[in-house]
C-alpha positions, 0 to 999 in steps of 0.5 A: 922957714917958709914953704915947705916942699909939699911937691917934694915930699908927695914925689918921695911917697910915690904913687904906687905901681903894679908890681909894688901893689901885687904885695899889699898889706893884710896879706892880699896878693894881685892875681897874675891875670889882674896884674897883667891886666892893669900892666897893659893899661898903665903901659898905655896911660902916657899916650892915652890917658883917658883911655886908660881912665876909662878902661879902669873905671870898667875894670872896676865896676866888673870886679866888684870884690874888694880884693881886686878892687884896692889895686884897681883904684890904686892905679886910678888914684895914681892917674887921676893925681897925674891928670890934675884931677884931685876932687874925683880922685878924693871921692873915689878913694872915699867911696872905695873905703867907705865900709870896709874894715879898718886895715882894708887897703891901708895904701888908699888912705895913704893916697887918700891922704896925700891928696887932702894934703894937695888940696890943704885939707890937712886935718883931713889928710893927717887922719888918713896918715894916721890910718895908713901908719897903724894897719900898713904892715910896713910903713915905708919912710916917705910915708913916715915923713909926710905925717912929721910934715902934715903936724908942722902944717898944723903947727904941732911940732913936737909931734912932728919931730919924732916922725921926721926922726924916725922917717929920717933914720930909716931911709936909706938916704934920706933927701936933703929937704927931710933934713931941711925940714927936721932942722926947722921942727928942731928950731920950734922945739927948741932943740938947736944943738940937733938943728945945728948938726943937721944944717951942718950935714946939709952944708957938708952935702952942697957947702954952695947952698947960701941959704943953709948958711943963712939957716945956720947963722939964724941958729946960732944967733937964737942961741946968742952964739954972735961969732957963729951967727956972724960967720953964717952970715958973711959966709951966705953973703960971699955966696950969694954976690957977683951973680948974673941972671945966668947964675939966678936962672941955674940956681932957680933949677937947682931949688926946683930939683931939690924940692924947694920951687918957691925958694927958686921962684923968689930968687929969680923973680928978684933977678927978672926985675933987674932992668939989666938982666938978659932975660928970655920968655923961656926965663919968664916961663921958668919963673911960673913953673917955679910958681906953679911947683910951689902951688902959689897959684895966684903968683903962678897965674901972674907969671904966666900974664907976664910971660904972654906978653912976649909969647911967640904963640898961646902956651902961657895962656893954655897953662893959665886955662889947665890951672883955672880948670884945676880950681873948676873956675870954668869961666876964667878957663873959657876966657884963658883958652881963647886968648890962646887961640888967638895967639896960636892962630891956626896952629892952635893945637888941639888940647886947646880945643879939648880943654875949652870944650871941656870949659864951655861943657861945665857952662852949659854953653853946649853950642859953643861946646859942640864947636870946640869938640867939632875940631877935634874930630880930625885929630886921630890922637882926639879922636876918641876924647871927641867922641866922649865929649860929644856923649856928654854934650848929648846926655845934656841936650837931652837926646 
């Protein structure tokens, strides 16, 4: 089947938000004032992320009971995810657990587990899965579905099959790649008639979609069905001809939003190729996003080198820089964020300082660091990051 759609399933579990946590498992409920609390803090997340970091680590450190402490570190977790900092979220989340009985915070070991699962640590994530499923007091179906998904990672399918289907049952509506993925557990388990029906279903849904086409035709001829196969296949290939770069570049979206980017990246990259196409930067961009989407790093990393060299400024080279500092490879970070100062030239905006003094910071090259954090003291909006960084850089020259 290919990759599956991590991405696709982590957004359908969702992080949680205040008001949802106020009515967690084992009965315990948010007080009003907590609640209102961490709705100030969240609400000013978007515009200040670190800020909002900060004010919860606080929080957290001045309620010590464990009550409070659950729908602290959920917000947290959640923040973290979405400031690409999966290794301190994963230690939080462990420490926050460590020691408390088992139905403690059933809703950490489930982020807990999707972030094991976003750092391929799957066995480790599926014992989390586990745990949320048996203490949550209503495991929601994305939940459901994210452990069918992680015993597919773990190739033990027909373990998978039965949450995919209770998963699949219970959702109001179900998104298309849970069929998609159910269908492929059925195929290993050797259930064709269900994945026949379910690849159906789909077509009925987006009979444009060559590749269900080609799934089912895949189906039929397993099951010697020739005159099924046969007809999949003409059909897929009806759909996938006289198509221009303009149709592979709108198709490459559609895969992106449905949940499958590296079926997306694959097809545009074919169409990039083409020595005809009527390609753009915003094309070769599109092509690394799919990638990165997909979280096929080194093919991202690629797209985006290819994509600088028709750059009108430095912005392939920072999203290079902010995946090296996700795998806390300091030095090709350093390397990436200077490329993008010489191609911003002197409208390099400030996050390229922030992250390269975040890189020279972890390479304790603390002079080199102190110039970056230098400017970003005349950015209001990095004003205060200048300020934490400039901390840092004091505790490690030792004043």
């Amino acid at each position: 089947m290919g990759r599956l759609s991590l991405l696709l399933v982590l957004c359908c579990c969702g992080w949680p938000l205040v008001q949802a946590a106020a009515g967690s498992a084992a009965g315990q409920a948010m007080s009003s004032e907590l609640a209102a609390r961490l709705t100030r803090i969240m609400e000013r997340s978007s515009d200040d992320p670190d800020r909002a970091l900060a004010d919860l680590k606080a929080l957290a450190e001045r309620r010590r009971g464990p009550r409070d402490l659950r729908f602290i570190m959920a917000q947290r977790a959640a923040l973290l995810v979405q400031e690409n900092q999966l290794g301190t979220a994963r230690e939080e989340l462990r420490d926050t657990l460590a020691g408390q009985p088992p139905d403690y915070a059933p809703e950490l070991q489930l982020r807990l587990g999707q972030v094991l699962l976003m750092q391929d640590d799957v066995e480790g994530a599926l014992a989390h899965l586990l745990e949320w499923s048996r203490y949550a007091q209503d495991p929601a179906p994305a939940g459901v579905f994210l452990i069918g998904y992680t015993y597919l990672r773990l190739e033990q399918f027909d373990s998978a099959v039965p949450q995919l289907e209770k998963a699949v049952a219970e959702a109001a509506k179900p998104p298309a790649a849970w069929l998609e993925v159910l269908a492929f557990a059925y195929i290993r388990t050797e259930r064709s008639a269900e994945a026949v029906d379910l690849l159906e279903t789909l077509i009925a849904r987006r009979p444009g979609q060559a590749r269900w086409w080609r799934q089912l035709a895949s189906v039929y001829l397993l099951i010697e069905d020739v005159q099924g196969g046969a007809a999949g296949l003409a059909v897929a290939a009806e759909l996938a001809k006289d198509r221009d770069f303009s149709d592979a570049r709108r198709l490459a979206r559609l895969f992106g939003y449905i949940g499958t980017p590296a079926d997306g990246a694959v097809l545009l990259q074919a169409a990039l190729a083409d020595a005809e196409a009527d390609s753009s930067f915003d094309d070769q961009m599109l092509l690394a996003e799919m990638w990165i989407l997909a979280r096929d790093f080194e093919a991202a990393i690629d797209a985006l080198r290819d994509a600088a060299i028709n750059a009108p400024d430095g912005e392939p080279y920072l999203l290079m820089a902010q995946l090296y500092l996700q795998r806390e490879q300091y030095g090709e970070s350093r390397v990436a964020l200077r490329d993008a100062l010489a191609a911003y030239g002197e409208q390099a905006p400030s996050k390229v300082y922030y992250l390269l003094a975040i890189a020279e910071l972890n390479l304790d090259a603390l002079d080199a660091a102190e110039v970056a954090i230098n400017a970003l003291e005349s950015d209001p909006e990095f004003a205060q990051r200048a300020v934490n960084l400039r901390r840092s850089l004091a505790a490690r020259q030792g004043f």
